[in-house]
C-alpha positions in Angstrom: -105.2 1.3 183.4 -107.8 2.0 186.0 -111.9 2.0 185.0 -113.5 2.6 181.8 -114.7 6.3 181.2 -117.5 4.8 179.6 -118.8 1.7 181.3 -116.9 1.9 184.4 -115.4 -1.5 184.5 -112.3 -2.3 186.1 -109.4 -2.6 183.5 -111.0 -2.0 180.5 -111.3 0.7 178.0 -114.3 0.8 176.0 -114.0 4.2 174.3 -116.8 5.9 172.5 -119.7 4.3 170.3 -119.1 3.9 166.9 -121.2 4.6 163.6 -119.0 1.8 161.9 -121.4 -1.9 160.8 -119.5 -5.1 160.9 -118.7 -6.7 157.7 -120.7 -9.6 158.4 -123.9 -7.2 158.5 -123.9 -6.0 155.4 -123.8 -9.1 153.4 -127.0 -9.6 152.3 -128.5 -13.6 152.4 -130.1 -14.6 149.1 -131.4 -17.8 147.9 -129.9 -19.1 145.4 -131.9 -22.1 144.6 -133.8 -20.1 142.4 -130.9 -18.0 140.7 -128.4 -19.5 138.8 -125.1 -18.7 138.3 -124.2 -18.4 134.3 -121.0 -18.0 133.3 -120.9 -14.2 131.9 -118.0 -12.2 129.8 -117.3 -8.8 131.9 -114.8 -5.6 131.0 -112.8 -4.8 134.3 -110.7 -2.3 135.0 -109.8 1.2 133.2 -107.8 -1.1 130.7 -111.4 -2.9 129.7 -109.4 -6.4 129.6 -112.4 -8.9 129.2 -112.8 -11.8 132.2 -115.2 -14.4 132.7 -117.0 -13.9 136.0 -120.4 -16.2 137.2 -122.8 -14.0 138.1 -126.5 -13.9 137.9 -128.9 -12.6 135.1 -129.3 -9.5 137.1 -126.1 -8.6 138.1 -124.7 -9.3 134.5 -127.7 -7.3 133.0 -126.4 -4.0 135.5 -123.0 -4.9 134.4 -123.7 -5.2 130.5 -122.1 -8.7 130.2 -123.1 -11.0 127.6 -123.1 -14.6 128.4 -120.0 -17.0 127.5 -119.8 -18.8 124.7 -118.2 -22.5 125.6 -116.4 -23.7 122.4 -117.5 -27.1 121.7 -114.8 -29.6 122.5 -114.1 -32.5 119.7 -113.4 -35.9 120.9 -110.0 -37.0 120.2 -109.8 -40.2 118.6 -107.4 -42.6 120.6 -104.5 -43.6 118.9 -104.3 -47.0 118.5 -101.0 -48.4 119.1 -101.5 -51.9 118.2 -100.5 -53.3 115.2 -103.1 -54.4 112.5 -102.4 -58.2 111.0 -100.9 -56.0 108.0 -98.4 -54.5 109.7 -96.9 -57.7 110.8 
């Protein structure tokens, strides 16, 4: 392999420089202590099929969500599987 045309070290090719950022770079830290996911309903795709996506106010503001409506669960009575004195 010989030296590097660029750094001149033994066995090693470093090639040119490069204009590309590391994924790792562009992710940008945010608190979120202070922003709290809500859970949003969101059109995706050319198809516009409807998913539910937790985002934050802003990002479901850019994306023109409106927030999910949770239906309201009844409680199921237990069924009672003993027999009553009637029943007897």
């Amino acid at each position: 392999m010989g030296t590097c045309k660029v750094c001149g070290a033994a066995h090693a090719s470093c090639g040119p420089r490069t204009t590309t950022v590391p994924v790792d770079l562009r992710i940008e830290s945010q608190e979120h202590n202070d922003m709290a996911l809500k859970k949003y309903v969101v059109r995706v795709g050319r198809h516009n099929v409807e998913t539910v996506m937790k985002l934050t106010p802003d990002e479901a503001k850019r994306l023109g969500a409106k927030e999910h409506q949770t239906p309201a669960n009844k409680a199921r009575q237990p069924k009672n599987k003993s027999r009553t004195a009637t029943e007897k």
